[in-house]
C-alpha positions as CSV (number, residue, x, y, z in Angstrom):
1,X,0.0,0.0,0.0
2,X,0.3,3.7,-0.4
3,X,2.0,6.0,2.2
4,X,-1.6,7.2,3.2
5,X,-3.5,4.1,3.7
6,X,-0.3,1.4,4.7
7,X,-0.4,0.3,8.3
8,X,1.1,2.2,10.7
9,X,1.2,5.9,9.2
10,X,-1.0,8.5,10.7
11,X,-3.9,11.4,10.4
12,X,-1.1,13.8,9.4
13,X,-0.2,11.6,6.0
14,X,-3.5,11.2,5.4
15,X,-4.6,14.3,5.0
16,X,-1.5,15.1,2.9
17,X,-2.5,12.0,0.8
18,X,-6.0,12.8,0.5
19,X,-5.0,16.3,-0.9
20,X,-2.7,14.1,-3.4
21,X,-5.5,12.2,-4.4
22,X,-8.0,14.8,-5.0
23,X,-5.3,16.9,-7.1
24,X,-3.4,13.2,-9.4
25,X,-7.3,12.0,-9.9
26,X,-6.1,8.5,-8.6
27,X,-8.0,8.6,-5.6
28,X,-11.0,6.5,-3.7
29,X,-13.4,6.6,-1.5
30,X,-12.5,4.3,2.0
31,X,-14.3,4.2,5.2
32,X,-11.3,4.5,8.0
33,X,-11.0,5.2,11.8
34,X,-8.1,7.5,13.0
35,X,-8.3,6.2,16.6
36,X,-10.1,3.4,18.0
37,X,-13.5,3.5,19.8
38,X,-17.3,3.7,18.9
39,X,-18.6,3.9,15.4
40,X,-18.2,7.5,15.4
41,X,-14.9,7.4,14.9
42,X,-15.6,5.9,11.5
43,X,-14.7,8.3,8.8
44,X,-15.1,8.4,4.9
45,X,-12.6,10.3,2.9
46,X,-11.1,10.4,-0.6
47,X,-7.5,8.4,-0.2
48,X,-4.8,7.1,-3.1
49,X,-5.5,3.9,-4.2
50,X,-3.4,1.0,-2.6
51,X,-0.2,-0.6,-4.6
52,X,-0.2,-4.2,-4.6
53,X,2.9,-5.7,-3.6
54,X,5.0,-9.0,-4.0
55,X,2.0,-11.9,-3.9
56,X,-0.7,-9.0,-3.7
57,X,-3.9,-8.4,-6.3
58,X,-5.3,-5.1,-7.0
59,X,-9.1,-5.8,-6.6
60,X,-11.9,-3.1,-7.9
61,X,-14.3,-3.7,-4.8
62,X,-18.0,-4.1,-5.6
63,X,-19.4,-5.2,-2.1
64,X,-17.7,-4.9,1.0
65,X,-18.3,-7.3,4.3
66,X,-19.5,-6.3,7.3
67,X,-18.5,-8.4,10.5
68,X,-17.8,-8.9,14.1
69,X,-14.5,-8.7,13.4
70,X,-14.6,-5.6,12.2
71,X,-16.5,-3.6,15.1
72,X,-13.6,-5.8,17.2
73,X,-10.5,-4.0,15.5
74,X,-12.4,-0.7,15.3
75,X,-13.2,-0.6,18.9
76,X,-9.4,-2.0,19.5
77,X,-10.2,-5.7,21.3
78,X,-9.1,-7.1,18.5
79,X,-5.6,-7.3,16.1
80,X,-4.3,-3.7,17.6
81,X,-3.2,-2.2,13.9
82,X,-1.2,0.6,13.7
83,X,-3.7,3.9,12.7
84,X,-4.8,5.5,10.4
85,X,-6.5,1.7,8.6
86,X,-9.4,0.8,6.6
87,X,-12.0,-1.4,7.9
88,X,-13.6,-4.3,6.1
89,X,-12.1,-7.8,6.4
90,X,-13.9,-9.5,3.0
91,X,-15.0,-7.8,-0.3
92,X,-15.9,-8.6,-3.8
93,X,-15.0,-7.2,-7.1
94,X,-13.0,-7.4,-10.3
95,X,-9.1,-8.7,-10.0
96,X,-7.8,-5.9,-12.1
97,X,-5.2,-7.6,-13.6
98,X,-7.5,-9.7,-15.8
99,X,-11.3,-8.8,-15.1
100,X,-12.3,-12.0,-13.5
101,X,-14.8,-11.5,-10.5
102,X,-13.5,-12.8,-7.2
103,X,-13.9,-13.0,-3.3
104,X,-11.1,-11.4,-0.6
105,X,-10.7,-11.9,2.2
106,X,-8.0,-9.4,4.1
107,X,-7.0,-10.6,7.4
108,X,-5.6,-7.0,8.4
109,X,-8.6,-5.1,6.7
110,X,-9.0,-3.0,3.2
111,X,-12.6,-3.7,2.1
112,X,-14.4,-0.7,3.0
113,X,-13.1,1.3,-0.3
114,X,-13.3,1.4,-3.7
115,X,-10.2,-0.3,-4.2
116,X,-8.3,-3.5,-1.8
117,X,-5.0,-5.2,-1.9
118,X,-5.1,-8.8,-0.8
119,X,-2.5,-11.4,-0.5
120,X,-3.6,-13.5,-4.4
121,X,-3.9,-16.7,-1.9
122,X,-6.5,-15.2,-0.2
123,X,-8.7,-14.7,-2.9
124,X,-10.9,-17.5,-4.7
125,X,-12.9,-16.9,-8.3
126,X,-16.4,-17.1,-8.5
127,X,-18.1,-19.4,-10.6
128,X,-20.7,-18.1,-13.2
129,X,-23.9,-19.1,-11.2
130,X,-23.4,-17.5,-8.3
131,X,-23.6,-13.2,-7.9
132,X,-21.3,-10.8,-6.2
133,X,-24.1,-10.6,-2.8
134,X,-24.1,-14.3,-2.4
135,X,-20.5,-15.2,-3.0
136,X,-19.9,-12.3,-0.3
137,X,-21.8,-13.5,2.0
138,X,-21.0,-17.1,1.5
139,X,-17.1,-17.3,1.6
140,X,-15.6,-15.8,5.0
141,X,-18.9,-17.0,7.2
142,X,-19.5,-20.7,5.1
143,X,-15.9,-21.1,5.4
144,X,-16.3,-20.6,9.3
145,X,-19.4,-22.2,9.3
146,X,-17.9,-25.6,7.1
147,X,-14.4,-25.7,9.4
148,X,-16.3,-25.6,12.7
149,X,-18.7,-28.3,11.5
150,X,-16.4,-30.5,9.6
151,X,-12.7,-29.7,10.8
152,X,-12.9,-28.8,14.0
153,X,-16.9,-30.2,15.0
154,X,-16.2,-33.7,13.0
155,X,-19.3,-34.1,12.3
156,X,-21.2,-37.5,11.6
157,X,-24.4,-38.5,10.0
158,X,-26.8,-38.8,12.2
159,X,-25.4,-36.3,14.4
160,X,-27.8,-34.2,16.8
161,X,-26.6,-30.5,16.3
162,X,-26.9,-27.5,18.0
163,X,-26.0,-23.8,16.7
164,X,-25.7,-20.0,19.0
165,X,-26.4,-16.8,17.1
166,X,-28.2,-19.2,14.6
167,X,-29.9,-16.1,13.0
168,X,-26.2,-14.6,12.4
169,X,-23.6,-14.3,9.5
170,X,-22.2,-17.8,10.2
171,X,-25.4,-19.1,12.3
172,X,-27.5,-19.5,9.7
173,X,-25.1,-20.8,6.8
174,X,-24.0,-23.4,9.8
175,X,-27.9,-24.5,10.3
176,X,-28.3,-24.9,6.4
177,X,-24.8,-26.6,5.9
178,X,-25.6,-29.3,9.2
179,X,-28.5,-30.4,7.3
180,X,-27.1,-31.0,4.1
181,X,-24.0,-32.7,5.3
182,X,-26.6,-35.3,7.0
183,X,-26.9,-34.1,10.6
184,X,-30.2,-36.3,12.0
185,X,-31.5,-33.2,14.5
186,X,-30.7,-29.5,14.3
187,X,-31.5,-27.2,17.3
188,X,-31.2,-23.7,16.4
189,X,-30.5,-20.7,19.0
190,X,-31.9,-17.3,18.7
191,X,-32.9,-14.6,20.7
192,X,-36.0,-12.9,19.1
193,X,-39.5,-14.6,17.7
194,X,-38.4,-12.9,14.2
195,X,-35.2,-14.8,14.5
196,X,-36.4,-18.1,15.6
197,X,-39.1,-17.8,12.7
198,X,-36.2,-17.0,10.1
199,X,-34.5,-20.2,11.5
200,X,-37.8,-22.1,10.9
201,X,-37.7,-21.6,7.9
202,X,-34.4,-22.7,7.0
203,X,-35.2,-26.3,8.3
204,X,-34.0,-26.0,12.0
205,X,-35.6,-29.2,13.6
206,X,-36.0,-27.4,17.0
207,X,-35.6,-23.7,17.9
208,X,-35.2,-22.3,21.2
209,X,-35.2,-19.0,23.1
210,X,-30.8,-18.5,23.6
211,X,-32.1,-16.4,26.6
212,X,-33.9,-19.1,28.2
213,X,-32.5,-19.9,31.7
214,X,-33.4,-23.0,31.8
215,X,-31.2,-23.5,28.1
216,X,-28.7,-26.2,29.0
217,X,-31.7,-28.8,30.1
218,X,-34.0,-27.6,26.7
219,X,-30.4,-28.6,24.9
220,X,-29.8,-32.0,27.0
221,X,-33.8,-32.9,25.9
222,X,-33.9,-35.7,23.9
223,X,-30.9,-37.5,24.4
224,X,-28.4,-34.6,23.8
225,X,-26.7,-32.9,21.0
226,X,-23.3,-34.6,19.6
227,X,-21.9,-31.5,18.3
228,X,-22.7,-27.6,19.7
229,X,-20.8,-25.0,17.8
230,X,-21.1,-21.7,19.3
231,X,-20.0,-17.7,18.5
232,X,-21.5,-16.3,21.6
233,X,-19.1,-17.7,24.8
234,X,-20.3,-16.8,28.4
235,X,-23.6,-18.4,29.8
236,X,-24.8,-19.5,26.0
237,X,-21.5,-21.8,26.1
238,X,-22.1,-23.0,29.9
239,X,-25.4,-24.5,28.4
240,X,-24.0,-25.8,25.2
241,X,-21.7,-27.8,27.1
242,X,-24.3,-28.8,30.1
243,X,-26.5,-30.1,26.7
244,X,-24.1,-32.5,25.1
245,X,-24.4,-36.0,25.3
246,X,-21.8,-38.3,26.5
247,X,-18.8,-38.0,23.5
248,X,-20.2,-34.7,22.5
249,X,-17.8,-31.8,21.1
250,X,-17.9,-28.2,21.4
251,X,-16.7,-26.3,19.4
252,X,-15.8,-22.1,19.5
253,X,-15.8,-19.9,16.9
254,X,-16.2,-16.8,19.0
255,X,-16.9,-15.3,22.4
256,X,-18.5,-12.1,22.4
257,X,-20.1,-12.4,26.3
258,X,-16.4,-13.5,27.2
259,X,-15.6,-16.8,28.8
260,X,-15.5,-15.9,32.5
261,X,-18.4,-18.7,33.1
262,X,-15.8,-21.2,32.1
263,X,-15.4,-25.1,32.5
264,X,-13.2,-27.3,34.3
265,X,-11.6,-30.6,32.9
266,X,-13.3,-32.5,35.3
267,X,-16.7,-31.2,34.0
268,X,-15.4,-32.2,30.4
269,X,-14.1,-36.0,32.0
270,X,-17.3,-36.3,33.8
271,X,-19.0,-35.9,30.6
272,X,-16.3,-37.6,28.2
273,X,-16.8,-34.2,26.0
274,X,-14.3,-32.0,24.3
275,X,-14.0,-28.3,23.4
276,X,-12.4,-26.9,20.4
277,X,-11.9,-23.5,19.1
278,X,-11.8,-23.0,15.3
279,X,-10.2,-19.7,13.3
280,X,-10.7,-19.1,9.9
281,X,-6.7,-18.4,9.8
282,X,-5.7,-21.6,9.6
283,X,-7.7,-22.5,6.6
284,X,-6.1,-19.2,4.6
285,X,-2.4,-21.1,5.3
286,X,-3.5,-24.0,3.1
287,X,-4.1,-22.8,-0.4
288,X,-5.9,-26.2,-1.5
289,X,-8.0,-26.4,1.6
290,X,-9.5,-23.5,1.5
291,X,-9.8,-23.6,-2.3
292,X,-12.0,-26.7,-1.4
293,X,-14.4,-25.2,1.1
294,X,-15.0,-22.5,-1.4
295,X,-15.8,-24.8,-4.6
296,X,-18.0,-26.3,-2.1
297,X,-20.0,-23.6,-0.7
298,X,-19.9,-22.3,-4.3
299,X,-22.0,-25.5,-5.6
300,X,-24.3,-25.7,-3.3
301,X,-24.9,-22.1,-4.1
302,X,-25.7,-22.6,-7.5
303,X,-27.6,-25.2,-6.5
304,X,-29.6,-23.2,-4.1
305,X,-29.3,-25.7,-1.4
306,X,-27.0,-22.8,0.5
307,X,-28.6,-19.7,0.8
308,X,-27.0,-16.7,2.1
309,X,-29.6,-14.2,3.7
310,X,-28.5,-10.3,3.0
311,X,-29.9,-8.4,5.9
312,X,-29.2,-5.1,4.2
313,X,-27.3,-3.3,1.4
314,X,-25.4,0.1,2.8
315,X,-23.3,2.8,1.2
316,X,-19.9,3.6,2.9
317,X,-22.3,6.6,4.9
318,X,-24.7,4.2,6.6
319,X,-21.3,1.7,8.2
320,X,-21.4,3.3,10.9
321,X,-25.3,2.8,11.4
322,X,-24.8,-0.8,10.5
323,X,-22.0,-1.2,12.8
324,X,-24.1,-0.3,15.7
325,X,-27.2,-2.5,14.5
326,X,-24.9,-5.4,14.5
327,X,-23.8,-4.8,18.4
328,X,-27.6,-4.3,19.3
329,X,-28.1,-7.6,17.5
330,X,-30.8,-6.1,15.3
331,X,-29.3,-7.9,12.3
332,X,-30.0,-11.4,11.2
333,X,-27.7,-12.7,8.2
334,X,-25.1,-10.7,6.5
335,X,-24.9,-6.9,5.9
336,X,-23.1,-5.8,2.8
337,X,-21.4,-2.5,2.1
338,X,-21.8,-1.1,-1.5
339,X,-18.7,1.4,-2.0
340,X,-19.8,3.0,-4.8
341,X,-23.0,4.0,-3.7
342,X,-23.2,7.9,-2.6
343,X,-26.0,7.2,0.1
């Protein structure tokens, strides 16, 4: 990248760079924070373009992501990057070096803009079949989604499965993607009657109320679930793992209520259950793996047996308005960001 928008430079260069911009015609529109905090610190300003470098793409973004991860970095819990930086941690768009439409996913941000700079290996094509919204909202969540399941979850046929934040980004593609990959039960958790009605309708076998005290017995009914993947941490994980059978696995993808209600390994032995985390990361260091997991999530896609649900379209203007939609947990699927759109 550029001087203005590399890690690590600050306000000063970027206003010198935005002047630069403005004045050569090379410049974009990004959505940035200057400091960490609240989505008011969320700017949008003209910027130069990035410069790919050695094993980098130069990608005219269509639709940008928006995800936990990203209110995380901007509110400085999570991967403490050196200011001024643009948001956005997955986008969609033309590879500029030959045209072809792809998915990126940027580990260290980039998406909000007109214009991103991913590593190449981080990027997969997409298939004619499948549009930019849906191969957005498909990669970075099915691909979280498929590893906790499959990877890290080992999921069986037959298996009884339970899912937190069901409604969410990766909730609901892991709801659709247990079914098809021959669970016998899935037991969805949401926290609204609009949410639980959404998950209805994608199949879930049994839907209950994630604010339920009483949520680690409704869980153990019926035997138990073999597998419990959960984004949420906190009490919601205390009763995933008071609802697994005997042999059942846990698995973490997240833990936005924290994990001070943890376990002990004699509650895990008394059980004979284990806990797992999963992170996307470790999928992006194997080139063929993840190439896999996206051919697959692409298929079923054109398919239509995977459906990604778009909660809502927004210019750059209205991120910080989805931002805090998505901490009041007014959103259910995946909110895109078009860059190009004025408001």
């Amino acid at each position: 990248m550029n001087e203005t928008t590399e890690i690590g430079t600050t306000v000063e260069e970027t206003t010198v760079g935005q002047a630069e911009a403005e004045r050569d015609g090379k410049g974009m529109r990004a959505a940035l924070i200057h400091r960490y905090g609240g989505p008011e610190e969320l700017c949008i300003e003209t910027v130069p373009e990035p410069v790919a470098g050695p094993g980098q793409v130069l990608v005219d973004v269509t639709l940008a992501g928006l995800n936990y991860a990203d209110l995380e970095i901007r509110a400085g819990e999570y991967l403490q990057l050196p200011l001024p930086v643009v948001l956005g941690v997955d986008a969609v768009g033309r590879r500029r070096e030959d045209g072809r439409r792809v998915v990126a996913l940027l580990r260290t941000g980039g998406g909000y803009a007109e214009v991103a700079v991913p590593e190449a290996a981080h990027t997969v094509e997409v298939p004619d079949g499948v549009d930019d919204e849906q191969a957005l909202a498909l990669l970075e969540q099915g691909a979280t989604a498929y590893g906790a399941l499959v990877l890290a979850g080992r999921l069986r046929p037959g298996d009884a499965v339970g899912v937190s934040a069901a409604a969410g980004g990766v909730g609901h593609l892991a709801v659709q993607l247990a079914r098809e990959l021959g669970a016998g039960r899935v037991v969805a958790l949401a926290s609204t009657p609009e949410k639980r009605e959404f998950l209805r309708s994608l199949g879930a076998d049994a839907v209950l109320d994630s604010e339920d005290p009483d949520l680690g017995e409704r869980l153990a009914e019926s035997g138990g679930l073999d597998l419990f993947v959960d984004s949420v941490g906190g009490r919601v994980l205390r009763a995933g793992l008071a609802g697994l059978a005997p042999f059942g696995r846990l698995v973490s993808v997240g833990a936005r209520e924290g994990v001070e209600d943890g376990f002990t390994m004699g509650e895990l032995t008394e059980r004979s259950s284990g806990v797992q985390g999963f992170w996307l990361r470790h999928v992006l260091t194997d080139r063929a793996l993840f190439e896999s997991i996206a051919d697959h999530l692409f298929r079923l896609a054109a398919e239509r047996r995977l459906v990604a649900r778009i909660d809502r379209t927004v210019p750059l203007s209205g991120v910080a308005a989805a931002h805090r939609a998505m901490a009041a947990r007014q959103t259910m699927g995946k909110v895109l960001v078009d860059v190009r759109r004025e408001a």
